[in-house]
C-alpha positions in Angstrom: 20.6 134.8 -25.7 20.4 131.4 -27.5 21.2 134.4 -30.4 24.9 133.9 -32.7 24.6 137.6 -32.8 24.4 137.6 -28.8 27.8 136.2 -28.3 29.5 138.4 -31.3 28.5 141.7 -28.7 31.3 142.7 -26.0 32.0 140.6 -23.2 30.3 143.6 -21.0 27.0 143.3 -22.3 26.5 140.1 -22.3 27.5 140.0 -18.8 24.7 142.6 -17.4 22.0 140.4 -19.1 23.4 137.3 -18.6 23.3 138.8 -14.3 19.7 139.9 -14.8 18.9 136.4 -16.4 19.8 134.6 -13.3 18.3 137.7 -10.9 15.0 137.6 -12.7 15.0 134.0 -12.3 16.5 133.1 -9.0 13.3 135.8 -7.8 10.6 133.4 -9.3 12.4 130.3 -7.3 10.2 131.9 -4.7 6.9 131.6 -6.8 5.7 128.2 -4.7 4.3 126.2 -8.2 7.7 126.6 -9.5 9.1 125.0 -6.3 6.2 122.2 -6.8 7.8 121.9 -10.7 11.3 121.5 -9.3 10.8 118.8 -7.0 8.8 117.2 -9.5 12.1 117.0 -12.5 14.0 116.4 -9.3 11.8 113.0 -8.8 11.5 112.4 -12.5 13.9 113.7 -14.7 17.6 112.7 -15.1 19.9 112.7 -12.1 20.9 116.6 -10.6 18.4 118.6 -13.1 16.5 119.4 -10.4 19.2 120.7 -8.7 20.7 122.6 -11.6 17.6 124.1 -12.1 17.5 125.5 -9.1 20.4 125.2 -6.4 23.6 125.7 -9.2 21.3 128.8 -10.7 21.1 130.4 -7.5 24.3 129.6 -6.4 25.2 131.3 -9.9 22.7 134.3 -9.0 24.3 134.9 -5.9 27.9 135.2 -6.6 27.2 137.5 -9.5 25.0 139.8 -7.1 27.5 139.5 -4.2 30.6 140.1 -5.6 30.1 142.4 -8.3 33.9 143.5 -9.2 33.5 141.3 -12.6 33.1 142.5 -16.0 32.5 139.4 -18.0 31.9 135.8 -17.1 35.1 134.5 -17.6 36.9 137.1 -14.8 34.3 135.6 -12.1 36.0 133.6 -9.2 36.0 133.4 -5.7 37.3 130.9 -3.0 35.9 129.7 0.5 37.8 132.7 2.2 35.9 135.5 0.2 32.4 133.7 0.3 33.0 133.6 4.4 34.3 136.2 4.9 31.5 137.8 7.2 29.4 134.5 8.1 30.1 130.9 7.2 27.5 128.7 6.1 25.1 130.6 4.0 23.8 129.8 0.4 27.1 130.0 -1.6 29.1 128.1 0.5 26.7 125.8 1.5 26.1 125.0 -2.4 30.6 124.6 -2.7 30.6 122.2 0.4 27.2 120.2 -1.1 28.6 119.6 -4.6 32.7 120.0 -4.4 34.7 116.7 -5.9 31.2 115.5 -7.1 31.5 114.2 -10.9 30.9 116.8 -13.4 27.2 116.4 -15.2 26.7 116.0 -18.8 24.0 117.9 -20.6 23.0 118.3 -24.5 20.5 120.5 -25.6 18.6 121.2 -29.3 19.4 124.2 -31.3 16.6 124.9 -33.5 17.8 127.8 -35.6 21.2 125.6 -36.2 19.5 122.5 -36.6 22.0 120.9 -34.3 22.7 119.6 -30.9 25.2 120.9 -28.6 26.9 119.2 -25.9 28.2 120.7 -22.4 29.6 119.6 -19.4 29.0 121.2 -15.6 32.1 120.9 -14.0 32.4 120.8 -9.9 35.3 122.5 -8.6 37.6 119.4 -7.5 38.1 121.4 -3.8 37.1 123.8 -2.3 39.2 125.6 -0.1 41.0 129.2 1.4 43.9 128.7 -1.5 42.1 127.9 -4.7 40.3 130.2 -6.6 37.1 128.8 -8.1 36.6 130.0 -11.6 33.1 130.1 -12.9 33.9 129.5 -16.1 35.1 126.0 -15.2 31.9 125.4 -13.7 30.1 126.2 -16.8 31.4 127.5 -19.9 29.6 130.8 -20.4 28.0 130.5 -24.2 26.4 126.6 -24.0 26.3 127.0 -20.6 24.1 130.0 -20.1 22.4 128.6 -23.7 21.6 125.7 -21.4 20.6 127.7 -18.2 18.3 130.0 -20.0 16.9 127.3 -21.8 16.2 124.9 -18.8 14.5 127.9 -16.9 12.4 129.4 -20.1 11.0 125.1 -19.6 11.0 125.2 -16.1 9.0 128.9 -16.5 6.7 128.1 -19.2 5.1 125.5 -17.0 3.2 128.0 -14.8 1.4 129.5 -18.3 -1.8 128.8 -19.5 -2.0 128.0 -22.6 -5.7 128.2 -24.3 
């Protein structure tokens, strides 16, 4: 997915692997070492990667399994009265509540293939309430965003291989 030709294909199929990215990896969140990695970054690495790596990725895994009436990344959005509307309180809007208003986080990450680095921004939605839809998109913009994701979990992943 870190790919040119990736984000040339229809907005369709990049969606359905971009959804199984995030399922695959939101599963292995339950692999213990990987929680031991996470709360390692989280004590040593620059402030909120920790939590990006694994609270915004599940909260991202969980929408797109939830509420699967999307058909590309851009079309995602929901608001506090769709994530509640059977039970308040569980992972997604317990993840809006944590991190609404905070300040957005900066990121850059290394392209090898282009020789270059590119820069994003993780945006937290301002509010989060019944009347405002929350786009995902202005959470994170789907190509360097999910570049980013994808790249941050293959690190985060690639810890628990042994390499001889």
């Amino acid at each position: 997915m870190t790919s040119d030709d990736f984000w040339k294909k229809d907005p369709i199929y990049r969606f359905s692997k971009i959804k199984d990215g995030f399922a695959v990896y939101s599963e292995l969140l339950n692999y213990e070492p990987i929680q031991w990695v996470l709360n390692e970054i989280k004590k040593q690495r620059p402030p909120m990667e920790g939590g990006i790596g694994s609270e915004l990725f599940k909260f991202i895994r969980n929408i797109l399994s939830h509420f699967p009436f999307f058909d590309s990344w851009n079309e995602v959005w929901i608001n506090k009265s769709i994530i509640n509307w059977y039970k308040e309180g569980q992972s997604i809007d317990r993840f809006l509540t944590k991190y609404s208003g905070r300040k957005q986080v900066k990121y850059r990450f290394w392209e090898e293939e282009k020789k270059e680095m590119t820069y994003l921004s993780i945006k937290f939605p301002s509010e989060y309430s019944n009347d405002i839809k929350i786009y995902i998109k202005d959470m994170l913009n789907e190509e360097e965003g999910v570049k980013f994701s994808f790249i941050l979990m293959k690190k985060i992943v690639d810890t628990q291989v042994v390499k001889e």
